[in-house]
C-alpha positions in Angstrom: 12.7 2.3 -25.8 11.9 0.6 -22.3 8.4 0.4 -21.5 6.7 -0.7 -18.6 3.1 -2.2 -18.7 0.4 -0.9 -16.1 -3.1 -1.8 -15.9 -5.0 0.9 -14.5 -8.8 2.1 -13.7 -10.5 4.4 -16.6 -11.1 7.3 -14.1 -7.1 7.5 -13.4 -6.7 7.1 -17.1 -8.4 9.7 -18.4 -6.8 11.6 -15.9 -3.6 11.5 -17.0 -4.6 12.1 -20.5 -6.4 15.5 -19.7 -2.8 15.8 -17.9 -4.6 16.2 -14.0 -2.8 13.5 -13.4 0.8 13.2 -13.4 2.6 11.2 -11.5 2.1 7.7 -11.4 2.5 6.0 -7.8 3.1 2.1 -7.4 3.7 -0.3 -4.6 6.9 -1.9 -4.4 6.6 -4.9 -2.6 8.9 -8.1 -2.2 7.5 -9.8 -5.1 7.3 -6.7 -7.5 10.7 -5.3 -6.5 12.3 -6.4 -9.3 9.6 -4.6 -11.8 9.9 -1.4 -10.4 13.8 -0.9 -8.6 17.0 -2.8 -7.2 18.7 -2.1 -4.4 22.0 -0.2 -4.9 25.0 -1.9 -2.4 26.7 1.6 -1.4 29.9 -0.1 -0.7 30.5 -2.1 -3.4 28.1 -0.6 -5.9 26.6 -4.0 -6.9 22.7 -4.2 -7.6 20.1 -6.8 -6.8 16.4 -7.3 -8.3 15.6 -9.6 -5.6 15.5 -10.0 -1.7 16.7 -13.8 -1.7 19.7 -12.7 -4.1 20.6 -9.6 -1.6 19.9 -11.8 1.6 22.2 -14.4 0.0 25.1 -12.7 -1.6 25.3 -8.8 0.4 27.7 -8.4 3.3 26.9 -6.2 6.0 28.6 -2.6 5.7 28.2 1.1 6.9 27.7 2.7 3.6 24.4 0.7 3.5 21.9 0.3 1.1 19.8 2.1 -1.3 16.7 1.5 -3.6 17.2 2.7 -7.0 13.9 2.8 -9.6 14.0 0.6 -12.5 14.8 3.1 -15.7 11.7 3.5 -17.9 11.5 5.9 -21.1 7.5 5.3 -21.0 4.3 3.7 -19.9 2.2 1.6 -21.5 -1.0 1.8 -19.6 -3.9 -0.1 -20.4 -7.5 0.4 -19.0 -8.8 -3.2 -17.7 -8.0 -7.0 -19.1 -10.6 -6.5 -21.9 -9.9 -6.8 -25.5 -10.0 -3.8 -27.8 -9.8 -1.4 -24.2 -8.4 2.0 -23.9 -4.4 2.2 -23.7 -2.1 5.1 -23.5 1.6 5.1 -23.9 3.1 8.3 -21.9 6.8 9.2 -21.6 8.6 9.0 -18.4 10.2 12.5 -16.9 11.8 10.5 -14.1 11.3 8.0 -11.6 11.9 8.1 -7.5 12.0 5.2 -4.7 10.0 6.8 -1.8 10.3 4.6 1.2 7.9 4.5 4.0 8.5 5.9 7.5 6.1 6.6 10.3 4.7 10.3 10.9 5.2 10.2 14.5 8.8 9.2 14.8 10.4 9.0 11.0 11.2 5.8 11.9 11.4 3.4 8.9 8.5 1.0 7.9 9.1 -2.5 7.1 7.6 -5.5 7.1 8.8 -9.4 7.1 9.6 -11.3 4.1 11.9 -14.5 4.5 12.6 -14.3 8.0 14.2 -10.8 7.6 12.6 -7.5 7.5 12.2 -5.5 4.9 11.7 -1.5 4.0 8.5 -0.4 2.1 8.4 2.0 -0.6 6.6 2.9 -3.7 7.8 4.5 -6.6 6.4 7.8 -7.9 7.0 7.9 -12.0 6.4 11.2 -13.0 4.1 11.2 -16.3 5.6 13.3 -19.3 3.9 14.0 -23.2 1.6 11.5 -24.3 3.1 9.5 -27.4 0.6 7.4 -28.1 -3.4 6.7 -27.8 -5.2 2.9 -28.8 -8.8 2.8 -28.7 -9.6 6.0 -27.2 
């Protein structure tokens, strides 16, 4: 089973346990890109985890490019850094890349990460059955 680790507040945790919450909604910045997705090349179908490896090794095409989430079959989240806190481990129904575009125009939103820009997205995991509960 893939897991992914999340630390979370306790007011989103027990939300998802009393199932109000359930989706799951995370940042995907350069750094964390290759946590949470890759970036599909539609031409040639190869994937990269990182920016410098895509800036590096991708050619220019007009298929283009797309972000693909990172397959998880559950969460592992924890409340806090404390020893002996709260954790829940929750399946995963599925997993999207939602990039960011502007409300006025629908233009893309990027932003600059090794001299070239970048698109901004999260990635909405959406919570299934909880499997598992630690020190709730």
């Amino acid at each position: 089973m893939k897991i992914l680790t999340l630390i979370i507040k306790q007011k989103w945790f027990d939300a998802i346990l009393s199932g109000e919450k359930s989706v799951e909604t995370r940042e995907v910045r350069p750094k964390s890109l290759k946590k949470y997705a890759v970036i599909k090349d539609l031409s040639t179908g190869r994937t990269y985890d990182n920016y410098p490896d895509l800036f590096k090794n991708a050619e220019p095409n007009n298929k283009g490019f797309e972000f693909v989430p990172r397959e998880y079959d559950a969460i592992q989240f924890w409340v806090g850094y404390e020893t002996n806190r709260p954790g829940a481990l929750v399946a995963v129904k599925k997993a999207e890349c939602v990039p960011y575009f502007y409300e006025d125009d629908g233009a893309p939103i990027y932003e600059e990460f090794e001299g070239q820009n970048v698109q901004l997205l999260d990635v909405d995991y959406h919570l299934g059955d909880v499997l598992q509960k630690n020190n709730c």
